[in-house]
Structures are given as structure tokens and as C-alpha cells.
C-alpha positions as CSV (number, residue, x, y, z in Angstrom):
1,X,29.4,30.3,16.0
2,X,27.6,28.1,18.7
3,X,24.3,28.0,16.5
4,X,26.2,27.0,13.2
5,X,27.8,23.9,15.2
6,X,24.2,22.9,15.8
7,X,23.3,23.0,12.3
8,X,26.5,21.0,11.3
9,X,26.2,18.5,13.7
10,X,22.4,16.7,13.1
11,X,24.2,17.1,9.2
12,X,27.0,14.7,9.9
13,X,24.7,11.9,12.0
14,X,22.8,11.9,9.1
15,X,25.7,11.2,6.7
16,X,27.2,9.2,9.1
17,X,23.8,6.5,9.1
18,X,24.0,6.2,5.5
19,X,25.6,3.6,3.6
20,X,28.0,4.5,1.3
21,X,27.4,1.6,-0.4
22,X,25.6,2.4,-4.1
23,X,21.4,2.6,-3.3
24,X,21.1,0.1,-6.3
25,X,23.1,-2.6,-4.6
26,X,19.9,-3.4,-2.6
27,X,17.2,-5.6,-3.3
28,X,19.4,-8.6,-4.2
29,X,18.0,-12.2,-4.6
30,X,17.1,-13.5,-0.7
31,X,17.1,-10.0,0.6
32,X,13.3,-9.8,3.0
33,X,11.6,-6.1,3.0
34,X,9.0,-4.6,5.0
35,X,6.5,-1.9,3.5
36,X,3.6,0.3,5.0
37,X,1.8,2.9,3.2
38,X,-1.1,4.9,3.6
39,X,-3.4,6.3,1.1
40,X,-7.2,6.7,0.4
41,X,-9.6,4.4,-1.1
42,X,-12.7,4.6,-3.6
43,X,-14.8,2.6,-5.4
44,X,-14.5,3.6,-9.4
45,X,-18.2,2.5,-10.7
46,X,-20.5,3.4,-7.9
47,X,-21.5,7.1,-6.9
48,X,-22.8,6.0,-3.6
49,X,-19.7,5.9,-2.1
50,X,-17.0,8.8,-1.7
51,X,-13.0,8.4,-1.0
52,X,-11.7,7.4,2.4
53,X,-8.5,6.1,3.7
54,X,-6.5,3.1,3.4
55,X,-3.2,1.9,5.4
56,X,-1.5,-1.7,4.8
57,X,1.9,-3.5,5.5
58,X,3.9,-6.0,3.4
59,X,6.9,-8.4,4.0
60,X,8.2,-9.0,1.0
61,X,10.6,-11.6,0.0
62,X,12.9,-11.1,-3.2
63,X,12.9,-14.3,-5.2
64,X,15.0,-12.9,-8.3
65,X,17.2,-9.5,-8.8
66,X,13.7,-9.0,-10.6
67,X,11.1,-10.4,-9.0
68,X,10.1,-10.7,-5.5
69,X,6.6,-12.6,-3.3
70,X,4.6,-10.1,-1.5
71,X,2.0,-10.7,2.0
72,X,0.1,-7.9,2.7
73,X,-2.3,-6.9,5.2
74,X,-4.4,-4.3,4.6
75,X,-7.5,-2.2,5.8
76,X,-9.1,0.1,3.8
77,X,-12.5,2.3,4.7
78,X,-14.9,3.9,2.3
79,X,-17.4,6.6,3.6
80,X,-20.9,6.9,2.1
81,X,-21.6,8.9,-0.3
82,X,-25.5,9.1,-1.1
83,X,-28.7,8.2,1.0
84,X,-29.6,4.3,0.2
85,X,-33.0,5.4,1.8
86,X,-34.3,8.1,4.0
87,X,-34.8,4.7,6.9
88,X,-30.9,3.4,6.3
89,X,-29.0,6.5,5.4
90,X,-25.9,6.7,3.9
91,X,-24.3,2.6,3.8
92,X,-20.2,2.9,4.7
93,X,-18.2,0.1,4.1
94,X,-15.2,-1.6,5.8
95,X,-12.9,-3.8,4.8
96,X,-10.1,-5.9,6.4
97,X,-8.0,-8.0,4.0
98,X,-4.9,-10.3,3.4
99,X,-3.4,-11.2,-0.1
100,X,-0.7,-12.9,-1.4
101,X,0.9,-10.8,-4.5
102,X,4.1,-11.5,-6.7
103,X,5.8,-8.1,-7.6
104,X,7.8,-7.3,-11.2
105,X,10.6,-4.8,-10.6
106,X,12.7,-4.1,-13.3
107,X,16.0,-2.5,-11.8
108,X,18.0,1.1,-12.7
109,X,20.5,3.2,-10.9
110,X,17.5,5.4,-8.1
111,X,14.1,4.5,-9.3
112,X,12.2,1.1,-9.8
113,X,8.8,0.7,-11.0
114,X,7.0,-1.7,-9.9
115,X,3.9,-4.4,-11.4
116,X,2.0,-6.6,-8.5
117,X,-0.5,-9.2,-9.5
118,X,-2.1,-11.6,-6.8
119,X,-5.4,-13.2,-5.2
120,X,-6.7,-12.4,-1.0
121,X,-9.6,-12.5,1.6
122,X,-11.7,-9.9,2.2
123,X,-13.4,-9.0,5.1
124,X,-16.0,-6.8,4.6
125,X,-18.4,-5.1,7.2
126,X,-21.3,-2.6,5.5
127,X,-23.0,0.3,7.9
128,X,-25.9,2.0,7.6
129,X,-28.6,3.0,10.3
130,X,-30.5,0.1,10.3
131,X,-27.7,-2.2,11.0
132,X,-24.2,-4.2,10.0
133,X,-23.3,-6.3,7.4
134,X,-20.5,-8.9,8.1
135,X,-18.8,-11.0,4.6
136,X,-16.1,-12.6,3.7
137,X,-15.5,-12.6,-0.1
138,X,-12.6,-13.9,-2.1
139,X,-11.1,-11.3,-4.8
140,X,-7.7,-10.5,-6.7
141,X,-5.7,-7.3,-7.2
142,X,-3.4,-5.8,-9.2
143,X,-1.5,-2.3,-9.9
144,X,1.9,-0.6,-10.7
145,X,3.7,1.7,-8.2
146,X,7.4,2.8,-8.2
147,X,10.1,2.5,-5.3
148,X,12.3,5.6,-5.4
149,X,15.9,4.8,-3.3
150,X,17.1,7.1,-1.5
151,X,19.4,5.2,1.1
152,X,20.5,2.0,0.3
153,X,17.9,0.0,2.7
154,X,15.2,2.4,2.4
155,X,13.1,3.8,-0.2
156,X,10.0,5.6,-1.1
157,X,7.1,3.8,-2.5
158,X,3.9,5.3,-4.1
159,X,1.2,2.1,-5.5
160,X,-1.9,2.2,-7.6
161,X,-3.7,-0.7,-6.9
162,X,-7.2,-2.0,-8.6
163,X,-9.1,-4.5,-6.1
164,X,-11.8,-7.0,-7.5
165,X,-13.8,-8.4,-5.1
166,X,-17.0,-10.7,-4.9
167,X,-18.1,-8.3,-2.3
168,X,-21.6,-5.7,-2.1
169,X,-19.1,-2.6,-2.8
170,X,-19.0,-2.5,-6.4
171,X,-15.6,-3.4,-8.5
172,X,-12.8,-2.3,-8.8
173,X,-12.0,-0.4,-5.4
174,X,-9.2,1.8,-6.2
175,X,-6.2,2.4,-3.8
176,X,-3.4,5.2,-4.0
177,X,-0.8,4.8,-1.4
178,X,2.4,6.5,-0.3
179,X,4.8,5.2,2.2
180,X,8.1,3.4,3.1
181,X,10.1,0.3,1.9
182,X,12.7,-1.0,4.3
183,X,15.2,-3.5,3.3
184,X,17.1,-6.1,5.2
């Protein structure tokens, strides 16, 4: 009996957090969100590199009951793949960046797919035995994704985004991400 309380009881402080309110009600024009997601990273065209991670965060602002303005702040890391020579070894690259992104997001009942389109600053810093590289290149993005709600100020967010930069890593730098949207 005691250990079937227990079981009950985290139950009903989980229902009792949640909104009864409808999950679709969110996301109304003027409402501000926060994302973060974490993922992995890779260049598409060059060999040299292999897949690494990737972790950013967004405040979002939602303009329309369709459309909403995006900040993000991001870093993202690429490990080397192959030898650039038997003196520098394999060349990894880093890459700090900030971009400003307007987001699509046609709205049903639980799930909302998402298409993001903007321009940012790119930090980069390349490593390799014989030294580091430090740049700064422009570049824009874009890429679809999907919020699923599951509470009515939260939901889960997945994103494929292509990065094109001016940068020495070769274009487009894919990104897969998974992670949280919070809603105010």
C-alpha cells in the first residue's frame, strides 16, 4: 500500500503543473520563447573533417500567430578527420557564432514544423599542430525543424540547419539538433 502511494503521488505533481489549457493555445502573437538544443555538426563537401557536436540558445519573439524573429547563439565544433600533412596533422575547427533568423511556423492541434532563414557572424578558430587560426567571416543559414507540444509552454524541438559561411571549412556545415522550446 505504502509503495503504490509513492507511485501515485510524483503522478499527480506532474498533472498538477500542467496547464489544462489546450497545448495549441501557445505561441500567440507577442508571446517571447527561449530554446537550447544540442546536436552534432559536419561539414557536407569536405572529407577532411568528421562530425562533432553543436549546442546553441535562441530567444525568440513571435511577431504573427505564424511567424516569429529568432537570436541565436551558437557554438558548434568539428574534429579532424584526415592528415592535412604528416608536419600539421589533422586541422579541427571551431566556431562561435551569432545570427539573426526569422522562423515560418504554420500552426495544428500538437505538432508545428518549422522553416528559419537568416544571416550571422562567425567566429572561427582552425587547429592543427603547427598552430591556430583565428577569423571572423560573415555567412547565412537556413533549415526546417518541427516543435512538437507537449505542455502548453513547452515543447520539443528537433532542427536541420544548412550554414554557409565565407570561412576555410568548406560549405555548407550541417547541424542536427534536439532540445527544448520554452514559452512565456
Amino acid at each position: 500500500m505504502r509503495r503504490s502511494l509513492l507511485t501515485v503521488v510524483p503522478f499527480f505533481c506532474l498533472a498538477s503543473f500542467s496547464d489544462p489549457a489546450p497545448a495549441c493555445a501557445a505561441s500567440q502573437q507577442g508571446d517571447w520563447g527561449v530554446a537550447t538544443n544540442i546536436g552534432f555538426a559536419y561539414p557536407r563537401a569536405d572529407h577532411t573533417y568528421s562530425s562533432d557536436q553543436t549546442l546553441n540558445f535562441a530567444l525568440e519573439y513571435q511577431k504573427t500567430g505564424y511567424a516569429a524573429y529568432r537570436a541565436t547563439a551558437g557554438f558548434l565544433t568539428i574534429a579532424g578527420n584526415e592528415p592535412i600533412s604528416p608536419a600539421a596533422g589533422k586541422r579541427n575547427a571551431d566556431a562561435l557564432y551569432v545570427s539573426g533568423n526569422i522562423v515560418l511556423t504554420p500552426r495544428f492541434a500538437v505538432v508545428h514544423p518549422l522553416f528559419t532563414a537568416g544571416v550571422g557572424v562567425y567566429s572561427f578558430r582552425m587547429s592543427d599542430n603547427l598552430g591556430t587560426e583565428h577569423s571572423a567571416e560573415l555567412g547565412f543559414n537556413w533549415g526546417v525543424g518541427m516543435d512538437i507540444q507537449l505542455l502548453r509552454h513547452f515543447a520539443l524541438r528537433g532542427e536541420y540547419m544548412l550554414h554557409y559561411t565565407t570561412g576555410n571549412v568548406s560549405s555548407p556545415i550541417t547541424t542536427f539538433t534536439i532540445g527544448g522550446h520554452f514559452l512565456f
